[in-house]
N, C-alpha and C positions, 0 to 999 in steps of 0.2 A: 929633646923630647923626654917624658917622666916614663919609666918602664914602670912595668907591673913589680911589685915586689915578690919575691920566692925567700922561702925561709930555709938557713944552712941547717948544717947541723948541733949553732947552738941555740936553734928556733928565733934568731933574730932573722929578719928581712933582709934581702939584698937585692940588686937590681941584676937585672938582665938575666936570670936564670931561665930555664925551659924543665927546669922540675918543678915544686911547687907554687903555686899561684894562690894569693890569699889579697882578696878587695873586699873591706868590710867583711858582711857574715859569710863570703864565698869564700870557698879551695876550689882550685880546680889542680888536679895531677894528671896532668897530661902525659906521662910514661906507663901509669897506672890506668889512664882513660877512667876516670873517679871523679866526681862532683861531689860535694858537702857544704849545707846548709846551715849555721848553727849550730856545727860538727856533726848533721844527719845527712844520712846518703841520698844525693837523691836522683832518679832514674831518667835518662836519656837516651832519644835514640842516638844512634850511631850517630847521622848529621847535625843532631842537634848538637851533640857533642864536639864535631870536627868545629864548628858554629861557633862555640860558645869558648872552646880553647883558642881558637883562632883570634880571637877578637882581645879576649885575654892577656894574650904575648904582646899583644900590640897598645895594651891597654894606655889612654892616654894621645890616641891618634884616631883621624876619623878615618873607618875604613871604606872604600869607595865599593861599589855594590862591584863593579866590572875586577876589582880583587877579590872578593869571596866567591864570585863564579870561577875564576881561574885555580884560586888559594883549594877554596874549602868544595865545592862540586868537580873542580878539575876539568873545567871545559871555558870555553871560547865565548865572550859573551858579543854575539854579534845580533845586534837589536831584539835581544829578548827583554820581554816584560820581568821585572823584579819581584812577582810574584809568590813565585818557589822563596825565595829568598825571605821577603815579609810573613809568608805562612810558616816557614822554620823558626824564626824569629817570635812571632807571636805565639807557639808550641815551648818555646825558650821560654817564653817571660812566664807563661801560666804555670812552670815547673820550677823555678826559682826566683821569682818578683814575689816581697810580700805584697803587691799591689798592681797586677799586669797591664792598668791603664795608669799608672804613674812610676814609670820602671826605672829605678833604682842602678841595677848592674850595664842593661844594654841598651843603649840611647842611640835613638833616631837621629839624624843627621839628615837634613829635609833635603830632597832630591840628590842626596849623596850617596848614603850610607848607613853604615851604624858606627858606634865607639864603644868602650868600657873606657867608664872614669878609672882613675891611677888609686880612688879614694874615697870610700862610702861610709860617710856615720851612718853607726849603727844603733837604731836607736827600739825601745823597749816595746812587742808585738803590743802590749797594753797599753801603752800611749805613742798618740802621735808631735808629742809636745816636746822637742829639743830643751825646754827649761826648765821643765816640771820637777824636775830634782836635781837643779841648782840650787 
């Protein structure tokens, strides 16, 4: 399984850390409880944030919804609807997706879950063209 990378202290990446988190334009600092976009900060709630590190650590694996009620709300998921859950998530995407109907960092997993890919081009807010300055 591919972990998220954390960057040491000589700003290179390494795997399996639980301090800094960096996928494409995202940091997440989970000791700090700190998000940053493009190196700007940007605000969450509390669960959004339990949410959004969570998924982070794990990035590169699909998270099953019945672990983020346990993980990240801390409760038993005994036939509840995933709705909490998808309304956190879409609160997630509209505060750091440049595009919250085509999201980037936190991907649906159809009747499963969500993920964070391990790896996001990052590509330029004024174009959407991966070639254009090739």
């Amino acid at each position: 399984m591919a972990e998220p990378m954390s960057n040491d202290s000589s700003g290179r990446n390494q795997p399996g850390s639980t301090h800094v988190i960096t996928i494409g334009a995202l940091t997440v600092d989970p000791l700090a409880r700190r998000v940053y976009l493009d190196h700007k900060p940007v605000h969450l709630s509390a669960l959004e944030f339990d949410l959004l590190a969570y998924v982070a650590r794990h990035a590169g694996r699909a998270v099953p919804y019945a672990e983020l009620w346990r993980e990240v709300w801390h409760c038993q998921p005994t036939g509840w609807s995933n709705d909490a859950i998808k309304s956190c998530v879409k609160r997630l995407r509209e505060a750091i997706e440049p595009d919250p109907h085509d999201p980037r960092y936190v991907l649906a997993v159809r009747n499963y879950g969500y993920m964070m890919p391990t790896h996001v081009d990052t590509i330029s807010p004024a174009s959407n063209d991966p070639y254009e300055n090739v």
